[in-house]
OpenMM code with the backbone's topology and positions (N, CA, C; nanometers):
from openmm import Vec3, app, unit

residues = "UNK UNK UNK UNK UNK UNK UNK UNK UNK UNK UNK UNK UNK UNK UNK UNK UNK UNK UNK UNK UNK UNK UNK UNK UNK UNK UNK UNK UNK UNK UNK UNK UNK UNK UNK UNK UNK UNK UNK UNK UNK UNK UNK UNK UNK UNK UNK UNK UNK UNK UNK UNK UNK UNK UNK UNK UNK UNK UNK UNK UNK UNK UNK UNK UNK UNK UNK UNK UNK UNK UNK UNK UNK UNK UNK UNK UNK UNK UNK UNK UNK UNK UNK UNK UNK UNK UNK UNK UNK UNK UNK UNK UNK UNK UNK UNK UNK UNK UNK UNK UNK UNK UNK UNK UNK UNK UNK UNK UNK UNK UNK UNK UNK UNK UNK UNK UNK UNK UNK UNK UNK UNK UNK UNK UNK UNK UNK UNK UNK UNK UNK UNK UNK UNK UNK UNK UNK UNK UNK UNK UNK UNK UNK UNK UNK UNK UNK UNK UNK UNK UNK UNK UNK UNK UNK UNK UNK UNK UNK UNK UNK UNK UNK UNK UNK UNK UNK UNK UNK UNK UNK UNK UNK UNK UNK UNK UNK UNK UNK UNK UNK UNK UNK".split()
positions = [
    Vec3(17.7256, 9.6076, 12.1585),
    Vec3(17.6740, 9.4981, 12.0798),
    Vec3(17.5375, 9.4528, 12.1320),
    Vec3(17.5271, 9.4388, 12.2530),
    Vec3(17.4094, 9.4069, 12.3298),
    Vec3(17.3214, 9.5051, 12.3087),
    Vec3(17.3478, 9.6100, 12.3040),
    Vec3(17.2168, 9.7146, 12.2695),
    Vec3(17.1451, 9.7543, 12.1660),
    Vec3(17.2725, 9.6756, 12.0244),
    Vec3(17.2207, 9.6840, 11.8704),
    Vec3(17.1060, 9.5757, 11.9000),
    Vec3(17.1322, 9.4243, 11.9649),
    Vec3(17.0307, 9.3341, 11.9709),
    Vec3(16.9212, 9.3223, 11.9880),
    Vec3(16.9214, 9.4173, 12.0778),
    Vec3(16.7640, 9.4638, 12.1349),
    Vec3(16.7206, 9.5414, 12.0106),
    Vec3(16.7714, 9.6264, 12.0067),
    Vec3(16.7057, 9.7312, 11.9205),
    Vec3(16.6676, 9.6542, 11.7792),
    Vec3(16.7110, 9.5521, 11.7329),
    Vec3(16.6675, 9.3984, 11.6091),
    Vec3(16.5482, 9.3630, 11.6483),
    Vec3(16.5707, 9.3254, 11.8055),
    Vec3(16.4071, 9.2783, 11.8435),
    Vec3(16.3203, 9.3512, 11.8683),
    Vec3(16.3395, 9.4578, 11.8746),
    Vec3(16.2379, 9.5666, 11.9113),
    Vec3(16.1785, 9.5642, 11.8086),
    Vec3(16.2306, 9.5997, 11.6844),
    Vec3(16.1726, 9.6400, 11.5574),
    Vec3(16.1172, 9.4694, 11.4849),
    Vec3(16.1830, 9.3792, 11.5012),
    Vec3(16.1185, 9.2983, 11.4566),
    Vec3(15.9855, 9.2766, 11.5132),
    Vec3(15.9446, 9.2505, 11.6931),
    Vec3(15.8310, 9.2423, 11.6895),
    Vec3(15.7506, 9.3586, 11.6437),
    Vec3(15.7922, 9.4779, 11.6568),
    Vec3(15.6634, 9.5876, 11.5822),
    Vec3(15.6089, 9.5706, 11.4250),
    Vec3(15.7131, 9.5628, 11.3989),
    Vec3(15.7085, 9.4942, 11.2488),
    Vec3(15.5902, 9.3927, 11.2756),
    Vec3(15.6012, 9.2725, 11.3296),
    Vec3(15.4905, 9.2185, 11.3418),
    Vec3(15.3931, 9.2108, 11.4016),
    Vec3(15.4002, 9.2923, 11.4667),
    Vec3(15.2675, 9.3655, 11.5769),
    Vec3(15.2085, 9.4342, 11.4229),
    Vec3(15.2324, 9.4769, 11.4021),
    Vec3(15.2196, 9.5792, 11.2427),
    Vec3(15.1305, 9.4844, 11.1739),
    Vec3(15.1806, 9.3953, 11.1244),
    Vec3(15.0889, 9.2502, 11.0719),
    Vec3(15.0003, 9.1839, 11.0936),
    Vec3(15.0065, 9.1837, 11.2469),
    Vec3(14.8910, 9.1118, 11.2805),
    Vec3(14.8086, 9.2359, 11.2997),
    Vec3(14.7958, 9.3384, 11.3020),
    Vec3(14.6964, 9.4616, 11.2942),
    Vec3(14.6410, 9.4748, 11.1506),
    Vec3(14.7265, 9.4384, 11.0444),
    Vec3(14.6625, 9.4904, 10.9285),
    Vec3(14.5897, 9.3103, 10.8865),
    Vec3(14.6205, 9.2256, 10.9221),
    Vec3(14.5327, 9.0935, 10.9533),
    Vec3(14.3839, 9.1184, 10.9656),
    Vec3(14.3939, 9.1873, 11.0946),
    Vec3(14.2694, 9.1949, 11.1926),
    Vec3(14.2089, 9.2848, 11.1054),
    Vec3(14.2701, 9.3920, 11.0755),
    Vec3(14.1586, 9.5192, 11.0298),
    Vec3(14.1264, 9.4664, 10.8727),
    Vec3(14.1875, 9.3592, 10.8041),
    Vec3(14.1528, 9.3179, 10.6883),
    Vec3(14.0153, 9.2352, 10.7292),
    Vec3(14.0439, 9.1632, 10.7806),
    Vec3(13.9123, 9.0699, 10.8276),
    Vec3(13.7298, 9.1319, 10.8955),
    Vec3(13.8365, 9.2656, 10.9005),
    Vec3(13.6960, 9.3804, 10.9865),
    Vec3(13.5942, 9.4625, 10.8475),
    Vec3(13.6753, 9.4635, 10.7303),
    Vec3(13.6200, 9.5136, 10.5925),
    Vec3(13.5057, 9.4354, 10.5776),
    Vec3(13.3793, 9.5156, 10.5813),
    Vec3(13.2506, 9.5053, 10.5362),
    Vec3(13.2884, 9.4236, 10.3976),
    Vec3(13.3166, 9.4754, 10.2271),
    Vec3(13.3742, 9.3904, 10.1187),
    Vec3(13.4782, 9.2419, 10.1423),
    Vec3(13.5312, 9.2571, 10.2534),
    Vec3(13.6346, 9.1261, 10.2383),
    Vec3(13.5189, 8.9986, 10.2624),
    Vec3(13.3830, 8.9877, 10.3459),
    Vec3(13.3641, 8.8541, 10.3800),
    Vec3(13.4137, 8.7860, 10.4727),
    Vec3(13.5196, 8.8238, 10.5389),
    Vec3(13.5687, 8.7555, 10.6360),
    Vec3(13.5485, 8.8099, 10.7709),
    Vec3(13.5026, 8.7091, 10.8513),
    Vec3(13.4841, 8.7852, 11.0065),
    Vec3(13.5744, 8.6738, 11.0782),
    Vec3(13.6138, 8.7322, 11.2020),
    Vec3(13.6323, 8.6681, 11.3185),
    Vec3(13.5398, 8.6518, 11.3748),
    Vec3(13.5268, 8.5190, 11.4868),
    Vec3(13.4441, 8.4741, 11.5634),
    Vec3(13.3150, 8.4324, 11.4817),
    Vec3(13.2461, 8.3604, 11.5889),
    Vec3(13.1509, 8.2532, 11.5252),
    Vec3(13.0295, 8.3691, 11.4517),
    Vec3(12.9353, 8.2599, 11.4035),
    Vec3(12.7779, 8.3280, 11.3783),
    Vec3(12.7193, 8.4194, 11.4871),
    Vec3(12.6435, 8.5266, 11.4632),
    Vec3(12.5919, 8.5918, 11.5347),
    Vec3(12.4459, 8.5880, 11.5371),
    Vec3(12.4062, 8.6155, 11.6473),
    Vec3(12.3249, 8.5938, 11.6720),
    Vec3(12.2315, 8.6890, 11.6218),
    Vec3(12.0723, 8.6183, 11.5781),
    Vec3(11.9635, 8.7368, 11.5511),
    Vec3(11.8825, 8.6316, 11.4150),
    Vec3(11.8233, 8.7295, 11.3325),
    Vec3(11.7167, 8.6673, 11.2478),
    Vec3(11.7213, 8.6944, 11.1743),
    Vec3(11.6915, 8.6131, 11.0351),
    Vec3(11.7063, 8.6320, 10.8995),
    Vec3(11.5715, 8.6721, 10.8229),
    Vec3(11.5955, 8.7781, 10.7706),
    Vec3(11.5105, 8.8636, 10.6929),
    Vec3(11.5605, 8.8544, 10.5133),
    Vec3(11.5091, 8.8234, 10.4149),
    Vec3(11.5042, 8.8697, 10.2646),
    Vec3(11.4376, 8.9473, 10.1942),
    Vec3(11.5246, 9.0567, 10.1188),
    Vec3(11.4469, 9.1131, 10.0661),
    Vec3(11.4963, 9.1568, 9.9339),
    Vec3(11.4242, 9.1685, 9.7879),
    Vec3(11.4437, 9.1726, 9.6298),
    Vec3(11.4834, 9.3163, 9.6122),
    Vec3(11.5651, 9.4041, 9.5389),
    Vec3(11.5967, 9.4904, 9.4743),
    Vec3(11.6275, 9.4618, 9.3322),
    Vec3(11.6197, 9.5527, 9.2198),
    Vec3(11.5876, 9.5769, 9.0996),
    Vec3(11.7445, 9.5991, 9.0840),
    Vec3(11.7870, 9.6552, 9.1791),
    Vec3(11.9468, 9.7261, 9.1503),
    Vec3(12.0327, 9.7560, 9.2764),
    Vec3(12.1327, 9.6656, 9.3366),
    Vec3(12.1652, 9.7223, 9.4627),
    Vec3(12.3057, 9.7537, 9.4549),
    Vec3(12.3567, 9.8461, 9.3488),
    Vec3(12.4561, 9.9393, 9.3406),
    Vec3(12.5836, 9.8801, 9.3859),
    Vec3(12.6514, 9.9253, 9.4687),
    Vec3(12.7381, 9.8815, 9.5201),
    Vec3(12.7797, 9.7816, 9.6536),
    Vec3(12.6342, 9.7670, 9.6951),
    Vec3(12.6294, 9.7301, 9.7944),
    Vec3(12.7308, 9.5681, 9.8238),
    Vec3(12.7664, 9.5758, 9.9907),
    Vec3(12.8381, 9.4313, 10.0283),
    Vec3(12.7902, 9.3620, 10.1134),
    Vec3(12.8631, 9.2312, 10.1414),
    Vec3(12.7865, 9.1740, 10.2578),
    Vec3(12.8866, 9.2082, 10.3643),
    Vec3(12.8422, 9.2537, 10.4350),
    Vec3(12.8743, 9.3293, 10.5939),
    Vec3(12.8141, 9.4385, 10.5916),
    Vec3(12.7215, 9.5055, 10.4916),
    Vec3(12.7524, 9.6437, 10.4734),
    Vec3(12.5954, 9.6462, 10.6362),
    Vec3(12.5766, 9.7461, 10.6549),
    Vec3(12.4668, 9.7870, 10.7992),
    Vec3(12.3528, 9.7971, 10.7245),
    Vec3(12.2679, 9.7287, 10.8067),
    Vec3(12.1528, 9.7460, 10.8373),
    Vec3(12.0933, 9.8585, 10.9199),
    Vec3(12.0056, 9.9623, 10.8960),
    Vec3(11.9816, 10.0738, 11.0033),
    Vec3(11.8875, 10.0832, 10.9766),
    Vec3(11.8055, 10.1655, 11.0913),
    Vec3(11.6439, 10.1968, 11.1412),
    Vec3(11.6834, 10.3258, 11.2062),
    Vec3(11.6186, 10.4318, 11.1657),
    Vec3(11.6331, 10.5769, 11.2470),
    Vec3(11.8156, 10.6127, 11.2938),
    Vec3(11.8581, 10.5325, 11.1625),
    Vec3(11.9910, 10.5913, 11.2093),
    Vec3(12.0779, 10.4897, 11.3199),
    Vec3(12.0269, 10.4083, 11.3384),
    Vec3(12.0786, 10.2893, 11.4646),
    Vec3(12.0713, 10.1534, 11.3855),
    Vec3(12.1536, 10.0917, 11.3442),
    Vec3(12.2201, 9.9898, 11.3394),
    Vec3(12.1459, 9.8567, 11.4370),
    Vec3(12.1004, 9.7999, 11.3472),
    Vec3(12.0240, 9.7148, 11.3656),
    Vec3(12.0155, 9.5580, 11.3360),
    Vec3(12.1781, 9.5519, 11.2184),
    Vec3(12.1966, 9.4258, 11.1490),
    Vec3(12.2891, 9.4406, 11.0622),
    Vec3(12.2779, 9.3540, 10.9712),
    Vec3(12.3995, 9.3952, 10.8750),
    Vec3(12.3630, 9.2834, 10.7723),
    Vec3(12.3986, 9.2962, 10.6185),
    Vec3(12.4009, 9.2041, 10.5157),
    Vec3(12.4296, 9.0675, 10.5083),
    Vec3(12.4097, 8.9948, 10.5306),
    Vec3(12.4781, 8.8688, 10.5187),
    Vec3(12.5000, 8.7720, 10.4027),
    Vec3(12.4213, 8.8152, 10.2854),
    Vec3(12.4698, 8.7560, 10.1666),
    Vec3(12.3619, 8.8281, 10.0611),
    Vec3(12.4386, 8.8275, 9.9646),
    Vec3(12.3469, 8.8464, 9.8250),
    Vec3(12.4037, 8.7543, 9.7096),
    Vec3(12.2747, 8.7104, 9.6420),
    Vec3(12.2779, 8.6372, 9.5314),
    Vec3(12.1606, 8.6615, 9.4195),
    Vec3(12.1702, 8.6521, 9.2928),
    Vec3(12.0831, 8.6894, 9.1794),
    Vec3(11.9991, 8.5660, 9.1652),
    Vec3(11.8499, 8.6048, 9.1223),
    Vec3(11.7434, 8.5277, 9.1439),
    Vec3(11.7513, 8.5009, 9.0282),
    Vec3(11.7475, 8.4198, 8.8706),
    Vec3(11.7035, 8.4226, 8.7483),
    Vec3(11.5712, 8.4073, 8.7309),
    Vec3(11.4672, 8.3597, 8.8216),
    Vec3(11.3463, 8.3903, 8.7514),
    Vec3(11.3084, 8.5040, 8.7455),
    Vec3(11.3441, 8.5964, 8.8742),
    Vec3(11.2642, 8.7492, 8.8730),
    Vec3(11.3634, 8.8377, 8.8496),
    Vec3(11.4945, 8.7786, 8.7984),
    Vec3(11.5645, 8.8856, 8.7260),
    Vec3(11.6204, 8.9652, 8.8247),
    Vec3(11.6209, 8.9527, 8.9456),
    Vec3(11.6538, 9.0489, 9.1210),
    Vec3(11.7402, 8.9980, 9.1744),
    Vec3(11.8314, 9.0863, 9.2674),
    Vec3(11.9352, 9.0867, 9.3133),
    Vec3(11.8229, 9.0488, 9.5014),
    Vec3(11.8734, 8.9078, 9.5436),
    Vec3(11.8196, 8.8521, 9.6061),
    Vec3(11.9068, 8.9245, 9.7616),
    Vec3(11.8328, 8.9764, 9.8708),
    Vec3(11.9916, 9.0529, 9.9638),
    Vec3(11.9222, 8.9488, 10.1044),
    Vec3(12.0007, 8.9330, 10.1783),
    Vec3(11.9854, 8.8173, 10.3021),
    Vec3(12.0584, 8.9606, 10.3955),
    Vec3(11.9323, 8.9235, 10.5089),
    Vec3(11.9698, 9.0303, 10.6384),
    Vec3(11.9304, 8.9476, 10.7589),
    Vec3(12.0693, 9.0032, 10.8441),
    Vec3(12.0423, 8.9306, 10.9952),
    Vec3(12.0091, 9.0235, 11.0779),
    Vec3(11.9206, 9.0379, 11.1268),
    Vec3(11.8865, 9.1893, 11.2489),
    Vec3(11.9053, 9.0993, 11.3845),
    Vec3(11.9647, 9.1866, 11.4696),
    Vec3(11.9504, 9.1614, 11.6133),
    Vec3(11.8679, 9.1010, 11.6599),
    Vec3(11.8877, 9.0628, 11.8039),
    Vec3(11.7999, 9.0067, 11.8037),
    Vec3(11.6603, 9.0792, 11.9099),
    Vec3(11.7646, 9.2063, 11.9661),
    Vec3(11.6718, 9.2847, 12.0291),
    Vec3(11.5971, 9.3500, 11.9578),
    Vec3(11.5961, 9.3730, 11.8238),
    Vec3(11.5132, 9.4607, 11.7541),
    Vec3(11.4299, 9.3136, 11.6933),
    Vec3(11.3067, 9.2947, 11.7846),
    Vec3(11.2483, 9.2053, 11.7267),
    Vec3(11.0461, 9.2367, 11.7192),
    Vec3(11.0788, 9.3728, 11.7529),
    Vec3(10.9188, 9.4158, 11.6691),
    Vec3(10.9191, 9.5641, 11.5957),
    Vec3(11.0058, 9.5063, 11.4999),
    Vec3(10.9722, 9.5563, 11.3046),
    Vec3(10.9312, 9.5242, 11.2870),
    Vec3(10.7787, 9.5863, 11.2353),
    Vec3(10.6421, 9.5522, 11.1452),
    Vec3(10.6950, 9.5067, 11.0064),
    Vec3(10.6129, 9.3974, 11.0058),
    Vec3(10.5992, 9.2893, 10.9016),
    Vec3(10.6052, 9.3730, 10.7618),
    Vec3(10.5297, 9.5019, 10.7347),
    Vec3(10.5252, 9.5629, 10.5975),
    Vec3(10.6521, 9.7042, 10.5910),
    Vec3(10.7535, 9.6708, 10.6971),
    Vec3(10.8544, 9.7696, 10.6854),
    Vec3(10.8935, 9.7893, 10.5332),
    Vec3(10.9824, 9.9404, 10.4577),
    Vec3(11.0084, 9.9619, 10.3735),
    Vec3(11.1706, 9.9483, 10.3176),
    Vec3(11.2373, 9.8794, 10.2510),
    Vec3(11.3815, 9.8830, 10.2837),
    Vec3(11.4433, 9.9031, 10.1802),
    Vec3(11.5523, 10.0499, 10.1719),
    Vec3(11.5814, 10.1059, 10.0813),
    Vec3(11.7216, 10.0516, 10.0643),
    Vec3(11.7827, 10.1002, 9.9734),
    Vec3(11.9328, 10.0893, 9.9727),
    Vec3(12.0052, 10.2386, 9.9651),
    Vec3(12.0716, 10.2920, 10.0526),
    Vec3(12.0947, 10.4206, 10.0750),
    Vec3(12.2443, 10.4496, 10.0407),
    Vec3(12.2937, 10.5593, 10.0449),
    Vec3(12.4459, 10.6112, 10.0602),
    Vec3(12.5060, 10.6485, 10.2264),
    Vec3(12.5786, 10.6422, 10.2035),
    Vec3(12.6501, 10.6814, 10.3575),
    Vec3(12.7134, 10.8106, 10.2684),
    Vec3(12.6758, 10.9461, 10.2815),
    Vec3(12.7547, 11.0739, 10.2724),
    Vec3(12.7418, 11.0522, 10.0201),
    Vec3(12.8455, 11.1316, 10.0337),
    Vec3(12.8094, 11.1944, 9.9232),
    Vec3(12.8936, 11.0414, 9.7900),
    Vec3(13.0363, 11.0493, 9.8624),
    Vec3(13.0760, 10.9057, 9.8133),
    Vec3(13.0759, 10.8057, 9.8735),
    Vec3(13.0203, 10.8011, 9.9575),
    Vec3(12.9890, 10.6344, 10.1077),
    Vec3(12.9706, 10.5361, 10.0562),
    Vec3(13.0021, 10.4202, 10.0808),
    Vec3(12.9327, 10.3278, 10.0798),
    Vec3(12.7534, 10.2832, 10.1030),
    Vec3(12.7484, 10.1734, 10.0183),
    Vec3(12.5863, 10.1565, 10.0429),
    Vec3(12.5364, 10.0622, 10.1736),
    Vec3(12.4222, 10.1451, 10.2306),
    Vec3(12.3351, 10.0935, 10.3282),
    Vec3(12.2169, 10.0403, 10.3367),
    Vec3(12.1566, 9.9907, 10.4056),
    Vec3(12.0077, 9.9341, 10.3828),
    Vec3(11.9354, 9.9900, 10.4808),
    Vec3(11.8466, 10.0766, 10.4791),
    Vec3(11.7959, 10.1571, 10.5674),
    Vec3(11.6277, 10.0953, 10.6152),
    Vec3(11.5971, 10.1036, 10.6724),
    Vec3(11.4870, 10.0601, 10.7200),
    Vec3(11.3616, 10.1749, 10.7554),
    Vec3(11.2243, 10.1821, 10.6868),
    Vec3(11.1100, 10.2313, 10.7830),
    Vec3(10.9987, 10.1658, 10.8340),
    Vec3(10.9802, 10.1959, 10.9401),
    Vec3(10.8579, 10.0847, 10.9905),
    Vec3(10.7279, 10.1592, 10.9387),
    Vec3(10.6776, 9.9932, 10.9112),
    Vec3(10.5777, 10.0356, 10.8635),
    Vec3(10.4537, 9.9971, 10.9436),
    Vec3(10.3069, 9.9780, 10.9455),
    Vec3(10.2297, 9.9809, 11.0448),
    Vec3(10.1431, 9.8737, 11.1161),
    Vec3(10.2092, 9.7535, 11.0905),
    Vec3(10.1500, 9.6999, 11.1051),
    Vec3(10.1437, 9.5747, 11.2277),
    Vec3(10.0809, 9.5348, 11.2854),
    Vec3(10.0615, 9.4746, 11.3974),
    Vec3(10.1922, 9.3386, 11.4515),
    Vec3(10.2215, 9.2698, 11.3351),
    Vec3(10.2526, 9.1889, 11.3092),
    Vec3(10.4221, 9.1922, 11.2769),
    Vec3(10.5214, 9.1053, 11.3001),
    Vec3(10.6366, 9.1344, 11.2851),
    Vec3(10.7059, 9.1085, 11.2915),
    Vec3(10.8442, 9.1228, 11.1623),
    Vec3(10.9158, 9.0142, 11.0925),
    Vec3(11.0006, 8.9261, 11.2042),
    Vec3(11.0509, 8.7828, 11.1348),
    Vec3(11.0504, 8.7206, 11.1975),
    Vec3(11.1551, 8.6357, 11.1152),
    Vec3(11.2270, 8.5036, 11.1549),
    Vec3(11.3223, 8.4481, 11.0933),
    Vec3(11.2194, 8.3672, 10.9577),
    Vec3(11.3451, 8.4172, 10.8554),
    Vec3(11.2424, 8.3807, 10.6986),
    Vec3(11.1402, 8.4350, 10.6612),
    Vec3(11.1142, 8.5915, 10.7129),
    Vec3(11.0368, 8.7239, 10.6290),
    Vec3(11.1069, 8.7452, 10.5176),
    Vec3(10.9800, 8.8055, 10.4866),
    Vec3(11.0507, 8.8490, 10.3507),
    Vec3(11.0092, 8.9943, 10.3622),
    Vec3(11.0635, 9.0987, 10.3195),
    Vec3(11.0600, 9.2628, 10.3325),
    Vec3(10.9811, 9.2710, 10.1612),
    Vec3(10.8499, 9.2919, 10.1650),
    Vec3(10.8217, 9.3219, 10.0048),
    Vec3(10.8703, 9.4664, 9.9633),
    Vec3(10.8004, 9.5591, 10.0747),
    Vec3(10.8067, 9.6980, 10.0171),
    Vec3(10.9954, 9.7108, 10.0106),
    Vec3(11.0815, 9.7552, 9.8688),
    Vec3(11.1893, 9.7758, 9.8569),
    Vec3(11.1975, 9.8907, 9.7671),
    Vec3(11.3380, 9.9592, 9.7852),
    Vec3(11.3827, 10.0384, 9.6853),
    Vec3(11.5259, 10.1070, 9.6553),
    Vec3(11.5620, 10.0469, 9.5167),
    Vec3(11.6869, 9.9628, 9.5120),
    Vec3(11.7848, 10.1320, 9.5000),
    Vec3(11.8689, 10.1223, 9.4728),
    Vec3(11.9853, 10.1711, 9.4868),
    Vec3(11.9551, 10.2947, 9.3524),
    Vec3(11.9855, 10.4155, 9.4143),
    Vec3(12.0164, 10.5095, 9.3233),
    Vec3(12.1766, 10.5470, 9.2486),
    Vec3(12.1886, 10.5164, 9.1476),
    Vec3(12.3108, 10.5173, 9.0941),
    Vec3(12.2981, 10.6855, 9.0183),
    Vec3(12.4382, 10.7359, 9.0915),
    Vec3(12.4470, 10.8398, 9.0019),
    Vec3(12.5299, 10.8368, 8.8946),
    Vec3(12.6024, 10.7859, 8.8408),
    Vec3(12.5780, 10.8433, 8.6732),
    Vec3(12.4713, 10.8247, 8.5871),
    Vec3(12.3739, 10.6674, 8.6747),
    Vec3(12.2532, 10.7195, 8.5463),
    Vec3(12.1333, 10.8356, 8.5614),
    Vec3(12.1881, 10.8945, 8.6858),
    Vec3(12.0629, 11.0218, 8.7304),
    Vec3(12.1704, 11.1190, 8.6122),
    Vec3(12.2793, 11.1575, 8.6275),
    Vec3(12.3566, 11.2251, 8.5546),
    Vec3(12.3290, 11.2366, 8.3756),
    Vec3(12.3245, 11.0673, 8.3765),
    Vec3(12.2690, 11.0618, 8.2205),
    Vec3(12.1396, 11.0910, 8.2236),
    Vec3(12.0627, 11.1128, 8.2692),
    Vec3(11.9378, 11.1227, 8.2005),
    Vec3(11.9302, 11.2458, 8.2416),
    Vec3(11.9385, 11.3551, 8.3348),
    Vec3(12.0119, 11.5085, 8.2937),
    Vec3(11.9951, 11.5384, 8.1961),
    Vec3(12.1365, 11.4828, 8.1425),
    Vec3(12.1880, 11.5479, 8.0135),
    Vec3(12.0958, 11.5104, 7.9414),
    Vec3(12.0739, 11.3923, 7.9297),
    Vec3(11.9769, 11.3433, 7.7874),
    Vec3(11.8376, 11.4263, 7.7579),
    Vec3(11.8157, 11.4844, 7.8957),
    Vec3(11.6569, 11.5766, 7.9124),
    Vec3(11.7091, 11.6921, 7.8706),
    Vec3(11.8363, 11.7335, 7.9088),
    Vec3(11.8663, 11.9217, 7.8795),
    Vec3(11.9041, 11.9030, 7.7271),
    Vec3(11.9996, 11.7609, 7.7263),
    Vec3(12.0045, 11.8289, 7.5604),
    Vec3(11.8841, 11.8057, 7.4324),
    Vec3(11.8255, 11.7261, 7.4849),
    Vec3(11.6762, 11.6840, 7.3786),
    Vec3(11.6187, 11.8237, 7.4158),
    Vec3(11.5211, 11.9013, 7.5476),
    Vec3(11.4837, 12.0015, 7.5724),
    Vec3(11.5357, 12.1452, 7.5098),
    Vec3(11.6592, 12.1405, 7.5064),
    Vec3(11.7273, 12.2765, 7.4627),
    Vec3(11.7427, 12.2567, 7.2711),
    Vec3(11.7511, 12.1124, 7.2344),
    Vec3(11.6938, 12.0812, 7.0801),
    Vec3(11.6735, 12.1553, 7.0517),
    Vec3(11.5053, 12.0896, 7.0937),
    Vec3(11.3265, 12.0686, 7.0607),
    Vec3(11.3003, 12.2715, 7.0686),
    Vec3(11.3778, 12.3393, 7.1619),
    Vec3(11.3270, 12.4565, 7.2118),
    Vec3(11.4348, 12.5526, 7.0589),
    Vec3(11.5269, 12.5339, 7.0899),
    Vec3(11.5664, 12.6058, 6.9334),
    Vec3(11.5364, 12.5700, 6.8068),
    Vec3(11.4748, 12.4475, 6.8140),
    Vec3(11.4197, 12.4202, 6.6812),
    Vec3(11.2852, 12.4884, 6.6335),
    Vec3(11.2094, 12.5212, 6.7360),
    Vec3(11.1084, 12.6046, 6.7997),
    Vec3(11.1063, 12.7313, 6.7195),
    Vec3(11.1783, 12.7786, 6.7683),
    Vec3(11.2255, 12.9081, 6.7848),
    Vec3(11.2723, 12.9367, 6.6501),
    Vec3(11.3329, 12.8346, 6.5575),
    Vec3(11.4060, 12.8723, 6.4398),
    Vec3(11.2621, 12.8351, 6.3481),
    Vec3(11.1456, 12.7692, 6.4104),
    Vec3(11.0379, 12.7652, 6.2342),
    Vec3(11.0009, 12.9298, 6.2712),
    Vec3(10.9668, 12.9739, 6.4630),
    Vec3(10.8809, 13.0879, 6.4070),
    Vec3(10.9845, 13.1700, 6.3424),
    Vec3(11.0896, 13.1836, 6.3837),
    Vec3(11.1599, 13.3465, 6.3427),
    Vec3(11.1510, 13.2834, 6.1652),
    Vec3(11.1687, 13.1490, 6.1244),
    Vec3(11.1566, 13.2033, 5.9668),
    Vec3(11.0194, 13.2019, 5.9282),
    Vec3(10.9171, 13.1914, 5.9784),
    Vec3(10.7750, 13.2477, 5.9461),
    Vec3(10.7670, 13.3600, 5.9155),
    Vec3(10.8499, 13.4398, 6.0578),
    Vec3(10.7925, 13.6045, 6.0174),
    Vec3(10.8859, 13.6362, 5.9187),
    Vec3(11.0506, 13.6056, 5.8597),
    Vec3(11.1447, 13.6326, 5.7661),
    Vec3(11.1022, 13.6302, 5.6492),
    Vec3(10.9861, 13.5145, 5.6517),
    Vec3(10.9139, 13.4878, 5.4988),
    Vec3(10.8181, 13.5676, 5.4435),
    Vec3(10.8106, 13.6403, 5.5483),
    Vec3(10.7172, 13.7637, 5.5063),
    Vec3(10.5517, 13.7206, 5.5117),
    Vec3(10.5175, 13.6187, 5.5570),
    Vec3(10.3596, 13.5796, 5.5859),
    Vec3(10.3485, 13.6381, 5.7327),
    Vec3(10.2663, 13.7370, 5.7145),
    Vec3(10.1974, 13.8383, 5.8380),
    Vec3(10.3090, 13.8970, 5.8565),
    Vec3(10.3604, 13.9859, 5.7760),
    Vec3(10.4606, 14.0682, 5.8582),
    Vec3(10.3642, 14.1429, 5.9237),
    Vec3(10.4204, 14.1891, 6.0334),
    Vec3(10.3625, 14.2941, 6.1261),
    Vec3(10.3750, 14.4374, 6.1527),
    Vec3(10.4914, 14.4690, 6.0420),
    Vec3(10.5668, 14.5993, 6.0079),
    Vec3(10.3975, 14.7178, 5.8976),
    Vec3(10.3627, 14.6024, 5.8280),
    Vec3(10.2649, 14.6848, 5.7543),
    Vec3(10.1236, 14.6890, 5.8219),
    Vec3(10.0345, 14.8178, 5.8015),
    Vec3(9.9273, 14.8161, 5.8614),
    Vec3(9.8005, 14.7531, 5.7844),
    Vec3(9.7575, 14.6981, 5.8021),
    Vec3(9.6221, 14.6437, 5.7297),
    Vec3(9.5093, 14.7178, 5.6263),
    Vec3(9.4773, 14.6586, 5.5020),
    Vec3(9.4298, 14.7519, 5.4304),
    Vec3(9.2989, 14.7552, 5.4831),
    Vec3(9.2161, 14.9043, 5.4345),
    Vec3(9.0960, 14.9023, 5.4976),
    Vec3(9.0217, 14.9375, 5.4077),
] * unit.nanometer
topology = app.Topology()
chain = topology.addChain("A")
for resn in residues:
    res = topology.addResidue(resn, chain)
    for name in ("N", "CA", "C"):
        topology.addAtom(name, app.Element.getBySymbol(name[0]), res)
């Protein structure tokens, strides 16, 4: 009897060892918004995109591949029609030139979206409440996909339609080329 008991508590706390793990790792999701522990430390950077795909707030900030910050909020601007993105960078990375370029990237083929960083040249360098002008927003593939198609099938048209005035030019018998020219 004593040994069924244990074996109740055994499994009950794993069971909730179990819980408080899927807690923690919920709260660790870049999409959820939720962190443990306070504000972190570093500097706030903004910068406008036209289109930022899928992107979240947690999602990374990177420079040459190294992690440098991370999202901290996005909100839509209505005067300029832009998806407004708020970035906190470290605080050791604190000479990024002022005219850096900041894309919105993929992680792998279905990844999640990133914000990638290139420095750009200039003396001067961002600082809490920059703003990043040079941007470039998010490539979405189904509309690279649609416009593909929309080019091959307008192109492959336009090209048999082509093709069908000359062949009935020569059918119509103006310049056949079968007869030799009178002389």
């Amino acid at each position: 009897m004593r040994s069924n008991r244990t074996l109740e508590i055994g499994t009950g706390l794993f069971v909730l060892l179990g819980f408080a793990a899927l807690v923690f790792l919920t709260t660790q999701l870049p999409a959820s918004g939720l962190r443990l522990g306070g504000a972190k430390a570093g500097y706030h950077v903004t910068a406008e995109f036209d289109n930022i795909g899928d992107l979240k707030t947690g999602s990374p900030v990177s420079m040459a591949g190294v992690k440098v910050g991370e999202v901290e909020g996005i909100r839509f601007d209505p005067q300029t029609y832009k998806a407004v993105v708020s970035l906190r960078i470290e605080p050791q990375y604190n000479q990024i030139p002022e005219d850096s370029f900041a894309a919105i990237q993929t992680q792998g083929l279905l990844g999640g979206k990133y914000i990638g960083l290139s420095p750009g040249g200039l003396d001067t360098y961002l600082k809490n409440g920059s703003r990043i002008d040079n941007t470039q927003s998010a490539i979405v593939l189904e509309s690279l996909i649609n416009k593909f198609l929309a080019n091959f099938s307008s192109s492959s048209g336009s090209s048999s339609g082509q093709n069908s005035s000359q062949d009935s030019g020569q059918k119509s018998g103006n310049g056949d080329s079968s007869k030799e020219p009178k002389k």
